[in-house]
mmCIF file of the N, C-alpha and C atoms, coordinates in Angstrom:
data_MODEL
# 
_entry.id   MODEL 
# 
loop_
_atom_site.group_PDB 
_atom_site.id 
_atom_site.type_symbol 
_atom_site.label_atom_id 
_atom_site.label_alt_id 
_atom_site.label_comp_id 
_atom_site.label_asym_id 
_atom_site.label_entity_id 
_atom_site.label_seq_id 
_atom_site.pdbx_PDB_ins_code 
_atom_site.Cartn_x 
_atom_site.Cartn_y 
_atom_site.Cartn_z 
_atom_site.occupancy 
_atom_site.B_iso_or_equiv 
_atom_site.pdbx_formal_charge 
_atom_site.auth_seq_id 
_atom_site.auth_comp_id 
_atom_site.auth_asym_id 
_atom_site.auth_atom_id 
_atom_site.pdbx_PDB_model_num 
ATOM 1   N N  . UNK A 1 1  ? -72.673 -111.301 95.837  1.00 0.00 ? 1  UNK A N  1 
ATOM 2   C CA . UNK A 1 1  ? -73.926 -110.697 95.448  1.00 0.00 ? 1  UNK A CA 1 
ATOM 3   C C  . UNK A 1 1  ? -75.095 -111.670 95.639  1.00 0.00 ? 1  UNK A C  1 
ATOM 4   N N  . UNK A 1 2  ? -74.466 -113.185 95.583  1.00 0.00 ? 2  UNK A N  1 
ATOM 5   C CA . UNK A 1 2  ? -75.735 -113.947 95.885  1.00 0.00 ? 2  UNK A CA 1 
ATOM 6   C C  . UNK A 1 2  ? -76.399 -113.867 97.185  1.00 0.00 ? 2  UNK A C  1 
ATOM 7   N N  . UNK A 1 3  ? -75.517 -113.617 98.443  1.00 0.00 ? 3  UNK A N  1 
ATOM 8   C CA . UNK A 1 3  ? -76.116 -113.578 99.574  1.00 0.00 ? 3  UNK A CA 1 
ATOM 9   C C  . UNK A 1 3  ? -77.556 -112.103 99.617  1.00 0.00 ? 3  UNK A C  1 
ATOM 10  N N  . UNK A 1 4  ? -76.731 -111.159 98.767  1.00 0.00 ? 4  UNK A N  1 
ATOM 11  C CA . UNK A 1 4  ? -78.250 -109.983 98.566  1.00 0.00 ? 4  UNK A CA 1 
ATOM 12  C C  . UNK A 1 4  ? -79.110 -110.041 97.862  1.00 0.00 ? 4  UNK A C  1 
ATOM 13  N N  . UNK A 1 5  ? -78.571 -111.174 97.235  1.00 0.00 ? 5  UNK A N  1 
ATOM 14  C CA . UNK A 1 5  ? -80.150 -111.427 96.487  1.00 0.00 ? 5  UNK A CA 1 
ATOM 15  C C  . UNK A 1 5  ? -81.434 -112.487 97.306  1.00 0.00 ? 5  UNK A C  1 
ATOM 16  N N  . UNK A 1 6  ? -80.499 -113.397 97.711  1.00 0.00 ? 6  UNK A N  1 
ATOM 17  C CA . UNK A 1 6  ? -81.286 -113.844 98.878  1.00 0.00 ? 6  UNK A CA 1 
ATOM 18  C C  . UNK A 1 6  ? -81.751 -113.102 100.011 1.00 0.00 ? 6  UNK A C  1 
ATOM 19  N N  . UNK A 1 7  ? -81.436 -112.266 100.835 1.00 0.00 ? 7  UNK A N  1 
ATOM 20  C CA . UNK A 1 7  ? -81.952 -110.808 102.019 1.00 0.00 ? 7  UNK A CA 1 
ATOM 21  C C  . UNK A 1 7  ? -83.061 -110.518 101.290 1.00 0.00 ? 7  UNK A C  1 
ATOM 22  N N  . UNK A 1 8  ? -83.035 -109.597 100.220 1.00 0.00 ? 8  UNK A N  1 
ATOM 23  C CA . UNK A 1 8  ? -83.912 -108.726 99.650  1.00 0.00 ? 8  UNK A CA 1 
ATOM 24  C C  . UNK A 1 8  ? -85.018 -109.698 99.537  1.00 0.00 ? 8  UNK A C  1 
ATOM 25  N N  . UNK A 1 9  ? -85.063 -110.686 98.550  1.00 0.00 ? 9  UNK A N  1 
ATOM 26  C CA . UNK A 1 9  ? -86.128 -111.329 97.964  1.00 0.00 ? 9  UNK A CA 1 
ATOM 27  C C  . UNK A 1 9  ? -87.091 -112.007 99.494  1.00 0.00 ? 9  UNK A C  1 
ATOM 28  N N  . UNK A 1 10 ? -86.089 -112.592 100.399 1.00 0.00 ? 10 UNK A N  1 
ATOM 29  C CA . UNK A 1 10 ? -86.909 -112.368 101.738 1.00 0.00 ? 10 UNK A CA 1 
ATOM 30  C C  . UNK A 1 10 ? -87.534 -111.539 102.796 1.00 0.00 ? 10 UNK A C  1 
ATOM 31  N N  . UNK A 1 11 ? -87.007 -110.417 102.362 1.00 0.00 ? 11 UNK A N  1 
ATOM 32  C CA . UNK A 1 11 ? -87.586 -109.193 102.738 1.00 0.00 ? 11 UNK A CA 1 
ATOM 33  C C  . UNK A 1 11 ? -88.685 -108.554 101.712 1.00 0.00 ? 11 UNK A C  1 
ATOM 34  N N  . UNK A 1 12 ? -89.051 -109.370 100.103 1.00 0.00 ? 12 UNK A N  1 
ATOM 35  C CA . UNK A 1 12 ? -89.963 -108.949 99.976  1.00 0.00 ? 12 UNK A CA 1 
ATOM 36  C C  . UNK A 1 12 ? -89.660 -108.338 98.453  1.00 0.00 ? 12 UNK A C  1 
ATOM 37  N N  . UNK A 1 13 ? -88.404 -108.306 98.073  1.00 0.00 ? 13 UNK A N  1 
ATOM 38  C CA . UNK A 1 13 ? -87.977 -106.878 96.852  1.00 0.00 ? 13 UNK A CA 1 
ATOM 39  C C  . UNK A 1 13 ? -87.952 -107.695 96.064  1.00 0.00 ? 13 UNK A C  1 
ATOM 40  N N  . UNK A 1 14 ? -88.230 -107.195 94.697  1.00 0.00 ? 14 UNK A N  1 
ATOM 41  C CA . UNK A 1 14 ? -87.435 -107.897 93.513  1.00 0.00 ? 14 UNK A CA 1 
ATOM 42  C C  . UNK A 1 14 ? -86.088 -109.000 93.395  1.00 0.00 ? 14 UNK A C  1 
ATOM 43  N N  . UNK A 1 15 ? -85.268 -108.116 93.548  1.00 0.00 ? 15 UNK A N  1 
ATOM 44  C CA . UNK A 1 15 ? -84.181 -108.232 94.121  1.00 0.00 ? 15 UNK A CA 1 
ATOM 45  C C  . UNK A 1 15 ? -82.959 -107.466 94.667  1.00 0.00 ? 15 UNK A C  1 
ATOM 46  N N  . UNK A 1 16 ? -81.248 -107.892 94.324  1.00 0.00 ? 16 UNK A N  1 
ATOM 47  C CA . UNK A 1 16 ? -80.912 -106.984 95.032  1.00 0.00 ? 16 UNK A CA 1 
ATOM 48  C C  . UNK A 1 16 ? -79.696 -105.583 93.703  1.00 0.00 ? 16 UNK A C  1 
ATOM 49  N N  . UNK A 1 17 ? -79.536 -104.502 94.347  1.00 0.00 ? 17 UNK A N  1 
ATOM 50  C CA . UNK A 1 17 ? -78.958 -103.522 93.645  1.00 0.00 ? 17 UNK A CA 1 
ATOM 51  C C  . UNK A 1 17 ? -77.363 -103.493 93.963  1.00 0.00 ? 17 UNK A C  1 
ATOM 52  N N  . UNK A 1 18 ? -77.812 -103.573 95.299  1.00 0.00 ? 18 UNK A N  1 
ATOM 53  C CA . UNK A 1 18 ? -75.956 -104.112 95.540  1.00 0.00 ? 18 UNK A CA 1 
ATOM 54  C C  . UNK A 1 18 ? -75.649 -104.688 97.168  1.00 0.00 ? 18 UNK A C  1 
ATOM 55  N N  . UNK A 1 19 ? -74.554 -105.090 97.095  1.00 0.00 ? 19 UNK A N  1 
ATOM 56  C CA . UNK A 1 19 ? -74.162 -105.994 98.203  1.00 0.00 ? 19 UNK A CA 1 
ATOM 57  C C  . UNK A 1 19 ? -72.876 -104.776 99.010  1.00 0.00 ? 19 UNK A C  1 
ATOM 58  N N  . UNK A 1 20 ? -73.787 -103.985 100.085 1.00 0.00 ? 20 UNK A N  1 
ATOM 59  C CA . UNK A 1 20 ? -72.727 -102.859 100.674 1.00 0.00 ? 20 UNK A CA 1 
ATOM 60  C C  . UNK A 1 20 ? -72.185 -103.864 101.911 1.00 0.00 ? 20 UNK A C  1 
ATOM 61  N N  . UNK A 1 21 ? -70.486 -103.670 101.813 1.00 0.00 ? 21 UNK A N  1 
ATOM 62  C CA . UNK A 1 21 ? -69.723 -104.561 102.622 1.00 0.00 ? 21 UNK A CA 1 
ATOM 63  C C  . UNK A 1 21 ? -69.245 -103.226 103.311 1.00 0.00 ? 21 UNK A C  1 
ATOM 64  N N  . UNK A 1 22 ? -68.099 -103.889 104.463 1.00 0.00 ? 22 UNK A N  1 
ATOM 65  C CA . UNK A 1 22 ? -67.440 -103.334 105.574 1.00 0.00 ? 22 UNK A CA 1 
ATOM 66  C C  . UNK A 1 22 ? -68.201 -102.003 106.450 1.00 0.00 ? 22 UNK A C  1 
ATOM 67  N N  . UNK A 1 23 ? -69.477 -102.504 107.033 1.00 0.00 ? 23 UNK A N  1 
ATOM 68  C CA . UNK A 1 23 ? -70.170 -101.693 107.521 1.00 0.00 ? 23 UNK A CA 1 
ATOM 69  C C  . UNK A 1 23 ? -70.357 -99.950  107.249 1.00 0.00 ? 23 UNK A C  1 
ATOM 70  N N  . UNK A 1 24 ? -70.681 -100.291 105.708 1.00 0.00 ? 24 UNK A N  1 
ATOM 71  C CA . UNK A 1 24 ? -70.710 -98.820  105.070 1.00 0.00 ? 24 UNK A CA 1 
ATOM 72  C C  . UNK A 1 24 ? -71.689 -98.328  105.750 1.00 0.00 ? 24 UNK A C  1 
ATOM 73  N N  . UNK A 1 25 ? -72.763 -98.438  105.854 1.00 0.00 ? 25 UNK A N  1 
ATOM 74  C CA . UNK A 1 25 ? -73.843 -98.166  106.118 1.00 0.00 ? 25 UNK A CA 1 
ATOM 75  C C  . UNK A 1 25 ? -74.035 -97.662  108.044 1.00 0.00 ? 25 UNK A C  1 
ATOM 76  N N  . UNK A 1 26 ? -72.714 -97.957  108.739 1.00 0.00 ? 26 UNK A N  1 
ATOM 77  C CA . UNK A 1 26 ? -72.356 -97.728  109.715 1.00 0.00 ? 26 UNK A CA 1 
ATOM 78  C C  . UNK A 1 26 ? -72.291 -98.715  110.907 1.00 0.00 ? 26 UNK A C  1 
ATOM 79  N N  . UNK A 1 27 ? -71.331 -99.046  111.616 1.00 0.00 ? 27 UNK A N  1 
ATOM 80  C CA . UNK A 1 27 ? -71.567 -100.757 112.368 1.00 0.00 ? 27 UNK A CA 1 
ATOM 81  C C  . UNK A 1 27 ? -72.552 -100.854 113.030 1.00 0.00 ? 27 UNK A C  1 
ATOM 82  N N  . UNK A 1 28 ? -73.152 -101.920 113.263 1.00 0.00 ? 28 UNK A N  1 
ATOM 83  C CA . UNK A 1 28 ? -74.368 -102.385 114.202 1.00 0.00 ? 28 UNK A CA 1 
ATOM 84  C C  . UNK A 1 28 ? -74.101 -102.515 115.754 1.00 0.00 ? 28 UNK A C  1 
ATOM 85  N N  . UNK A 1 29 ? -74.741 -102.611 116.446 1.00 0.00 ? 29 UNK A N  1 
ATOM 86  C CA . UNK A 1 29 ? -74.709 -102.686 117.753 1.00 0.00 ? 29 UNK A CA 1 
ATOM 87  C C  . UNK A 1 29 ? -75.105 -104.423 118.205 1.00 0.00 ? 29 UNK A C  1 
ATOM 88  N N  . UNK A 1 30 ? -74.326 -104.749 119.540 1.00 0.00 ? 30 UNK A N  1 
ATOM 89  C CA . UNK A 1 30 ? -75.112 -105.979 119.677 1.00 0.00 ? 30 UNK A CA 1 
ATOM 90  C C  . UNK A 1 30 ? -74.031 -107.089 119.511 1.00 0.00 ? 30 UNK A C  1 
ATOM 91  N N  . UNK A 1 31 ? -74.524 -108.081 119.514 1.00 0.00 ? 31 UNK A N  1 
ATOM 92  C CA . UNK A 1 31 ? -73.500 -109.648 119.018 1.00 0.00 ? 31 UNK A CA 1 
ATOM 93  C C  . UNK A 1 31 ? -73.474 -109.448 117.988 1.00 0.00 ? 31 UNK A C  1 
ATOM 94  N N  . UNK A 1 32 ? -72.785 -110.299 117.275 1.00 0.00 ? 32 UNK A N  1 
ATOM 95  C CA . UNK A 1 32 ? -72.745 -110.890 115.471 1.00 0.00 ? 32 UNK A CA 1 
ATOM 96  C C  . UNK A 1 32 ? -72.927 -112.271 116.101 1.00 0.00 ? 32 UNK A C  1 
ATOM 97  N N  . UNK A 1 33 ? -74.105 -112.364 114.966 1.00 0.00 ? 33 UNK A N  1 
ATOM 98  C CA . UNK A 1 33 ? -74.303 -114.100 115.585 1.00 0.00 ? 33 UNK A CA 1 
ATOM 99  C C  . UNK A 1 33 ? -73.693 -115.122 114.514 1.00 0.00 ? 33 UNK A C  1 
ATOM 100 N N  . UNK A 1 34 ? -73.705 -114.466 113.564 1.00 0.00 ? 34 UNK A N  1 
ATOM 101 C CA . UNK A 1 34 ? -73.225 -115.683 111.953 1.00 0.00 ? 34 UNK A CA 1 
ATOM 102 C C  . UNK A 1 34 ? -72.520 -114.640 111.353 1.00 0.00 ? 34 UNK A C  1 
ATOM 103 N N  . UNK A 1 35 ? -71.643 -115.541 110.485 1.00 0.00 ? 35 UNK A N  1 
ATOM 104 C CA . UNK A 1 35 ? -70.320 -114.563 109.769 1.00 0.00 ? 35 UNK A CA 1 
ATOM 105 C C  . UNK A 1 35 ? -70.318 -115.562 108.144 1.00 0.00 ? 35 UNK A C  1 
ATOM 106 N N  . UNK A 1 36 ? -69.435 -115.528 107.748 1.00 0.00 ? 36 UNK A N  1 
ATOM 107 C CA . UNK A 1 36 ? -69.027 -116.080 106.339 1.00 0.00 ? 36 UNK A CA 1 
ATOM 108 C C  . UNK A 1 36 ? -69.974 -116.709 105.660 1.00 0.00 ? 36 UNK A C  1 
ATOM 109 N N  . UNK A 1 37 ? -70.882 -116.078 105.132 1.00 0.00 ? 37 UNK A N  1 
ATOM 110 C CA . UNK A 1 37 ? -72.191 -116.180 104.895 1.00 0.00 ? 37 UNK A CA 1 
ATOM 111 C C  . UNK A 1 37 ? -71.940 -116.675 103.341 1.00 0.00 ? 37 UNK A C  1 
ATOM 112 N N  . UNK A 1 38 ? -72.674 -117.532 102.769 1.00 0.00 ? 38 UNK A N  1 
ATOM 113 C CA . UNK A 1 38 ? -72.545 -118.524 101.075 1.00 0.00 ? 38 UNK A CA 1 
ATOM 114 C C  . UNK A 1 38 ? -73.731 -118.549 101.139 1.00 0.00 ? 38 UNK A C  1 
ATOM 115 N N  . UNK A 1 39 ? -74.411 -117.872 99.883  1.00 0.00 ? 39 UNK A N  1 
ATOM 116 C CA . UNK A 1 39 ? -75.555 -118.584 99.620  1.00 0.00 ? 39 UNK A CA 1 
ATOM 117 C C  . UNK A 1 39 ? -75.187 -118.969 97.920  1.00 0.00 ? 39 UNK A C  1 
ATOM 118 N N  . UNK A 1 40 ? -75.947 -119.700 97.482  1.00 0.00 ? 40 UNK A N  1 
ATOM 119 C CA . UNK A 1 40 ? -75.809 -120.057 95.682  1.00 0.00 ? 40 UNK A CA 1 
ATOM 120 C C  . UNK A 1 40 ? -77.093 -118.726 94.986  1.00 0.00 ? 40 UNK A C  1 
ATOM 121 N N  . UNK A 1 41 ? -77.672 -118.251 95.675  1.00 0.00 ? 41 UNK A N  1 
ATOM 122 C CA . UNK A 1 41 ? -79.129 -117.400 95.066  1.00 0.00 ? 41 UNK A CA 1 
ATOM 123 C C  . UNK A 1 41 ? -80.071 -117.874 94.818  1.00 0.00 ? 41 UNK A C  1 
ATOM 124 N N  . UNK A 1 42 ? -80.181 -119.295 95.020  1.00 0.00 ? 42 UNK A N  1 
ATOM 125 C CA . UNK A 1 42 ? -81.888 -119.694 95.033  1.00 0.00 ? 42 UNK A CA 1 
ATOM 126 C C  . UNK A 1 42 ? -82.572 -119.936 96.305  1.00 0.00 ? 42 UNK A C  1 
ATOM 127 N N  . UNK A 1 43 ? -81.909 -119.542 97.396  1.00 0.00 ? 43 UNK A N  1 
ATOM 128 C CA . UNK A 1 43 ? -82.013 -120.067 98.990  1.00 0.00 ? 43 UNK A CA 1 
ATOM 129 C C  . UNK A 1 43 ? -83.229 -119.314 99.220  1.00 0.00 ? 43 UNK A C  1 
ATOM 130 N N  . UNK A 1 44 ? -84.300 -119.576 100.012 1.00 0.00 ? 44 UNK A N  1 
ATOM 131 C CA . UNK A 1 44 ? -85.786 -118.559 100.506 1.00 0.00 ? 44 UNK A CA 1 
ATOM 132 C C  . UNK A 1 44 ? -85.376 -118.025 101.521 1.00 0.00 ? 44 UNK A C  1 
ATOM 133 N N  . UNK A 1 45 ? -84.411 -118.065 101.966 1.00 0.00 ? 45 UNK A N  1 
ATOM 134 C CA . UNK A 1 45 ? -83.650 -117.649 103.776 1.00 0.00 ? 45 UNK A CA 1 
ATOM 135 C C  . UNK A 1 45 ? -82.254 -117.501 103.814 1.00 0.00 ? 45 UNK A C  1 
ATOM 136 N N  . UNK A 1 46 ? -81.824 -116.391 104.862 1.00 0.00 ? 46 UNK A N  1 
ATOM 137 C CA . UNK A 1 46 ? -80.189 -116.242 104.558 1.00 0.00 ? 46 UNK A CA 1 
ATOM 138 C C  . UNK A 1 46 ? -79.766 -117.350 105.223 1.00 0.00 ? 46 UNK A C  1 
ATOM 139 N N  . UNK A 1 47 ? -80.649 -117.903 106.262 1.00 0.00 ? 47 UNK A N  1 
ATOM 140 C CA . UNK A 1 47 ? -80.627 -119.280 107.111 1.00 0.00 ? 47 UNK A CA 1 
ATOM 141 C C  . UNK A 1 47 ? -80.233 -120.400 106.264 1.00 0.00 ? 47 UNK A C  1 
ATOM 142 N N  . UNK A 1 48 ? -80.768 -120.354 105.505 1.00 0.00 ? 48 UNK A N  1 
ATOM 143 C CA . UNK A 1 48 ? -80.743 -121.463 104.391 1.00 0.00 ? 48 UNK A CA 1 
ATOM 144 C C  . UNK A 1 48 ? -79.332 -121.757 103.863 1.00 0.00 ? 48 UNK A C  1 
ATOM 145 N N  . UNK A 1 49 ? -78.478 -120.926 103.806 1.00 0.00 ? 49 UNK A N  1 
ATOM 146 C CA . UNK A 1 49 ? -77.261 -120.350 102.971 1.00 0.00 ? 49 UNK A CA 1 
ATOM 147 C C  . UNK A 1 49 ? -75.991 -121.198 104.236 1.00 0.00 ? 49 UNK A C  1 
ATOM 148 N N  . UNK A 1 50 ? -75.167 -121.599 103.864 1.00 0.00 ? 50 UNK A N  1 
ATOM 149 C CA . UNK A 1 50 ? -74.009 -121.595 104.702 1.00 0.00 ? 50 UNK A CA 1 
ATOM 150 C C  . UNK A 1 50 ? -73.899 -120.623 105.249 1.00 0.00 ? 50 UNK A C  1 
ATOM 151 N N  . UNK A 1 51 ? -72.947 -120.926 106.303 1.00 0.00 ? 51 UNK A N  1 
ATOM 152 C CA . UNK A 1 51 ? -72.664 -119.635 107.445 1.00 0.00 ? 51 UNK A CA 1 
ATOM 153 C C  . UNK A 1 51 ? -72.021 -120.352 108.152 1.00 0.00 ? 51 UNK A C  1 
ATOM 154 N N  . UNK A 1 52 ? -71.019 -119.561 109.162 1.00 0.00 ? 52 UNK A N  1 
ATOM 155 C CA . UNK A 1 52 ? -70.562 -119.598 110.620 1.00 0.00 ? 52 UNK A CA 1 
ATOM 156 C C  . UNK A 1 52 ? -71.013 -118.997 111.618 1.00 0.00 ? 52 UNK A C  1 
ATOM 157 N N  . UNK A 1 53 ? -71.094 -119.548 112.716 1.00 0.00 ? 53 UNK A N  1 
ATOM 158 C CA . UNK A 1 53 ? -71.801 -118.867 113.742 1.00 0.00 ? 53 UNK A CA 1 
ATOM 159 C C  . UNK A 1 53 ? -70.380 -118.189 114.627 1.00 0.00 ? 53 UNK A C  1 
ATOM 160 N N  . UNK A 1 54 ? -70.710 -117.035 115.137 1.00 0.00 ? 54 UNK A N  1 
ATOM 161 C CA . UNK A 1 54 ? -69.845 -116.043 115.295 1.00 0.00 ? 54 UNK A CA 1 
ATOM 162 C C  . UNK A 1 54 ? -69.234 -116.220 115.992 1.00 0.00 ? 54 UNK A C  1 
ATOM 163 N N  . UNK A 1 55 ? -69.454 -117.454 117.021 1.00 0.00 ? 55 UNK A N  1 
ATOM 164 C CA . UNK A 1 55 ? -68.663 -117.710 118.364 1.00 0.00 ? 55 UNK A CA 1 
ATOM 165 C C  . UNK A 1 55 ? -66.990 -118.720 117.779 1.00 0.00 ? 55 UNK A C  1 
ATOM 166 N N  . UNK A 1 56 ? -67.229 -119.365 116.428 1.00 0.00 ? 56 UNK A N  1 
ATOM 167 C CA . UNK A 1 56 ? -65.725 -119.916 115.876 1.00 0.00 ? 56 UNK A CA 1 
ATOM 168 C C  . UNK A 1 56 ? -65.359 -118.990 115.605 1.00 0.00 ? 56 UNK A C  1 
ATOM 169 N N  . UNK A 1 57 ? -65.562 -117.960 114.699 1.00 0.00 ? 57 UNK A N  1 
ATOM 170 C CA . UNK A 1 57 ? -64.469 -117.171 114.029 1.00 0.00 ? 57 UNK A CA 1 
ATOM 171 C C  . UNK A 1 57 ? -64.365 -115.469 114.980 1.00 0.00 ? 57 UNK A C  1 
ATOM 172 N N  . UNK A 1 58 ? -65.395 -115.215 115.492 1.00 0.00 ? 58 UNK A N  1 
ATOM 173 C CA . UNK A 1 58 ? -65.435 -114.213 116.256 1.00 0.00 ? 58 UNK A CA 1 
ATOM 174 C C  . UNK A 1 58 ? -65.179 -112.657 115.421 1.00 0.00 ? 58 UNK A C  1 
ATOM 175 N N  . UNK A 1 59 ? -65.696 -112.657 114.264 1.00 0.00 ? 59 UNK A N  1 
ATOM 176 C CA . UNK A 1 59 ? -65.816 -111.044 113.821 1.00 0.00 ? 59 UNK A CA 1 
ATOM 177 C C  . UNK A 1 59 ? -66.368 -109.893 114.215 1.00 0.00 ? 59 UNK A C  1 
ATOM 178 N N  . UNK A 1 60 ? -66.099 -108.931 113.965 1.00 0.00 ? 60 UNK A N  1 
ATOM 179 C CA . UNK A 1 60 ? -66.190 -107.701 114.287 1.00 0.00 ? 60 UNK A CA 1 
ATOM 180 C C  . UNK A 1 60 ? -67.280 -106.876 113.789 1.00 0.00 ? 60 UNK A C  1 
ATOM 181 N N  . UNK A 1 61 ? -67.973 -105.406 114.230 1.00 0.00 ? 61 UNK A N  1 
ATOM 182 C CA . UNK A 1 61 ? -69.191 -104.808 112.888 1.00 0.00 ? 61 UNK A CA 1 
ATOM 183 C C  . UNK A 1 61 ? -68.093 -104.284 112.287 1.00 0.00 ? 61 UNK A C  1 
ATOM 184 N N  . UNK A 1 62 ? -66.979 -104.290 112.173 1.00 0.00 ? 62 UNK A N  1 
ATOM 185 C CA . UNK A 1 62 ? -66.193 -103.346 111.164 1.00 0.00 ? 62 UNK A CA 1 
ATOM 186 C C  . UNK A 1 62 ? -66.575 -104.248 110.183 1.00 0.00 ? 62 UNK A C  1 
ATOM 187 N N  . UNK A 1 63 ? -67.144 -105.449 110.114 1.00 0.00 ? 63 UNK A N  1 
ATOM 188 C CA . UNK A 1 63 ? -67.271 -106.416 108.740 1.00 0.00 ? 63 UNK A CA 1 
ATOM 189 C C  . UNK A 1 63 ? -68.539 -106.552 108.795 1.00 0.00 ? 63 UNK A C  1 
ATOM 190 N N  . UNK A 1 64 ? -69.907 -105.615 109.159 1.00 0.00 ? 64 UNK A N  1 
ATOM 191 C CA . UNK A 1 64 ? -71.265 -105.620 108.718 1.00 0.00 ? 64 UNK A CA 1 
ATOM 192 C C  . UNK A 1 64 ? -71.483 -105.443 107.839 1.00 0.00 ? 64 UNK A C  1 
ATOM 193 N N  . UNK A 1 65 ? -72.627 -106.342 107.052 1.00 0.00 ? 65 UNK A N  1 
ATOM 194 C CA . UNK A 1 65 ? -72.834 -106.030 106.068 1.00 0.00 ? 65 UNK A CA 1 
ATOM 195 C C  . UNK A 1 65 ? -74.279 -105.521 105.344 1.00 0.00 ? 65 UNK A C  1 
ATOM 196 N N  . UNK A 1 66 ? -74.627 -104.979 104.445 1.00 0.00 ? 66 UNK A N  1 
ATOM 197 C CA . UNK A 1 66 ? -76.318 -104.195 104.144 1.00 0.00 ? 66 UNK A CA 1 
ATOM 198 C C  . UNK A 1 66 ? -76.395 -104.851 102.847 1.00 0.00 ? 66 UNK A C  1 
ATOM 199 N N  . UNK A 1 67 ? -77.267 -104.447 102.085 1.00 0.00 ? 67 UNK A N  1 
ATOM 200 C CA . UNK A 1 67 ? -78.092 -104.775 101.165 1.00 0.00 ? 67 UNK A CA 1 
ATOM 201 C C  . UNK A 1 67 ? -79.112 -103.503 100.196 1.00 0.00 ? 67 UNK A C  1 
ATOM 202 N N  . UNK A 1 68 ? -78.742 -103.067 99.266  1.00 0.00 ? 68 UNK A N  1 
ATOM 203 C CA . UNK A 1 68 ? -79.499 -102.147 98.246  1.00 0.00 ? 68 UNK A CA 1 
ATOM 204 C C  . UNK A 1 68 ? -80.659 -103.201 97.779  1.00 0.00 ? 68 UNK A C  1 
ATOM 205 N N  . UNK A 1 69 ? -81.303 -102.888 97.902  1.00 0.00 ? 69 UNK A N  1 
ATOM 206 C CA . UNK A 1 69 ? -82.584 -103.892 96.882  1.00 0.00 ? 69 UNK A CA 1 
ATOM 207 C C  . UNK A 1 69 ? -82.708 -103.426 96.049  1.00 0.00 ? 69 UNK A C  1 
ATOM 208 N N  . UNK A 1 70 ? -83.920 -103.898 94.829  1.00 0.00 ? 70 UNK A N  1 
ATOM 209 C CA . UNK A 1 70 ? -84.833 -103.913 94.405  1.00 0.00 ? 70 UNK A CA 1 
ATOM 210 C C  . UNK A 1 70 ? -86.130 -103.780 94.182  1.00 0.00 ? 70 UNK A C  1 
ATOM 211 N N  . UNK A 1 71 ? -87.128 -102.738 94.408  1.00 0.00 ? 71 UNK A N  1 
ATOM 212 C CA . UNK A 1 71 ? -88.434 -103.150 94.754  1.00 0.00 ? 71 UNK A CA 1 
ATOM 213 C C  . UNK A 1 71 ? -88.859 -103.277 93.585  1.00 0.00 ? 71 UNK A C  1 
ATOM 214 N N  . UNK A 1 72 ? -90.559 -103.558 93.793  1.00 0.00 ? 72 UNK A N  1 
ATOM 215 C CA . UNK A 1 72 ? -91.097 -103.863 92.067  1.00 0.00 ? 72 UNK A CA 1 
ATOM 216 C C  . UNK A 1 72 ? -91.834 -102.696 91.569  1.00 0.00 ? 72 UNK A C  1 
ATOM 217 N N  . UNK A 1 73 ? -91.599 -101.638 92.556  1.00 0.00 ? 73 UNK A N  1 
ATOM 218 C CA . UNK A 1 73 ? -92.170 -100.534 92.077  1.00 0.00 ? 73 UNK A CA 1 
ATOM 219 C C  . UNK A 1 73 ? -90.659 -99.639  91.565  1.00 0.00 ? 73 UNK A C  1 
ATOM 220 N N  . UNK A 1 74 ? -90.813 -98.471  90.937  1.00 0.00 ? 74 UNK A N  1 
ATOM 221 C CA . UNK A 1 74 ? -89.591 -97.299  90.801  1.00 0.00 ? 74 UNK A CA 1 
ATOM 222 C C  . UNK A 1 74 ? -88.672 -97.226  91.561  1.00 0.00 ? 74 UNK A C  1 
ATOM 223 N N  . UNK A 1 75 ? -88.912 -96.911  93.077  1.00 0.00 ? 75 UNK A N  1 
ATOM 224 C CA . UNK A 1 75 ? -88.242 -96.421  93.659  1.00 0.00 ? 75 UNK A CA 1 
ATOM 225 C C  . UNK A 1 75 ? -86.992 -97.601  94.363  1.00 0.00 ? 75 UNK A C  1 
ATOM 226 N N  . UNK A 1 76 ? -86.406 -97.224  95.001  1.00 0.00 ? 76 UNK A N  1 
ATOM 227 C CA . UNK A 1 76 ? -84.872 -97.778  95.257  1.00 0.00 ? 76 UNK A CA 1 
ATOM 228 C C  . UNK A 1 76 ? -84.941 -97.593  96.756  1.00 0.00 ? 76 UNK A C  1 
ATOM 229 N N  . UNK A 1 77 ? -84.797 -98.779  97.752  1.00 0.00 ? 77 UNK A N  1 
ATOM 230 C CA . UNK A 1 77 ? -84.813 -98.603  99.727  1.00 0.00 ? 77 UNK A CA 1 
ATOM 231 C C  . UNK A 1 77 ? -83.337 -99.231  99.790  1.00 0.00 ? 77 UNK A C  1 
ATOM 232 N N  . UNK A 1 78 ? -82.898 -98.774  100.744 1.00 0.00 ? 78 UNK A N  1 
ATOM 233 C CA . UNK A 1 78 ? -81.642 -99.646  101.222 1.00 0.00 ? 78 UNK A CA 1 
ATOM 234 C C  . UNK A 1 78 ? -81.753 -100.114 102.662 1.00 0.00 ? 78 UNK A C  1 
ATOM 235 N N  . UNK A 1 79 ? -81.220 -101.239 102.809 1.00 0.00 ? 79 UNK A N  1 
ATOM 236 C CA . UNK A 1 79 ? -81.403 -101.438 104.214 1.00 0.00 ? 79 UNK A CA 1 
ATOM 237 C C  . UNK A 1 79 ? -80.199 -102.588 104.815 1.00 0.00 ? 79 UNK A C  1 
# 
């Protein structure tokens, strides 16, 4: 959950509502450039956070992952 709290808050939200795993949200298109993603939750960037870059471990979008935020208004975005 720490890695969505870090996304969101760099994208701008409060924070985050939930951490949607195994490409619920439907797989992405394209490379995967970074995989096994650590952040602790105080990071300003998912950059910031540990990671692997996709070319050691070589994962799949069946393992994309999204992000529910937070905004600071009512309403609820997912992305």
């Amino acid at each position: 959950m720490q890695d969505a709290e870090v996304v969101c808050r760099e994208l701008g939200f409060k924070g985050a509502y939930a951490a949607i795993l195994e490409a619920r949200f439907g797989p992405g298109l394209g490379p995967v450039h970074v995989e096994e993603v650590g952040c602790f939750g105080n990071e300003t960037s998912i950059f910031s956070c540990d990671y692997t870059e996709s070319t050691v471990l070589q994962c799949g979008h069946e393992e994309d992952a999204g992000v529910s935020c937070i905004p600071y208004s009512e309403n609820l975005f997912s992305y």
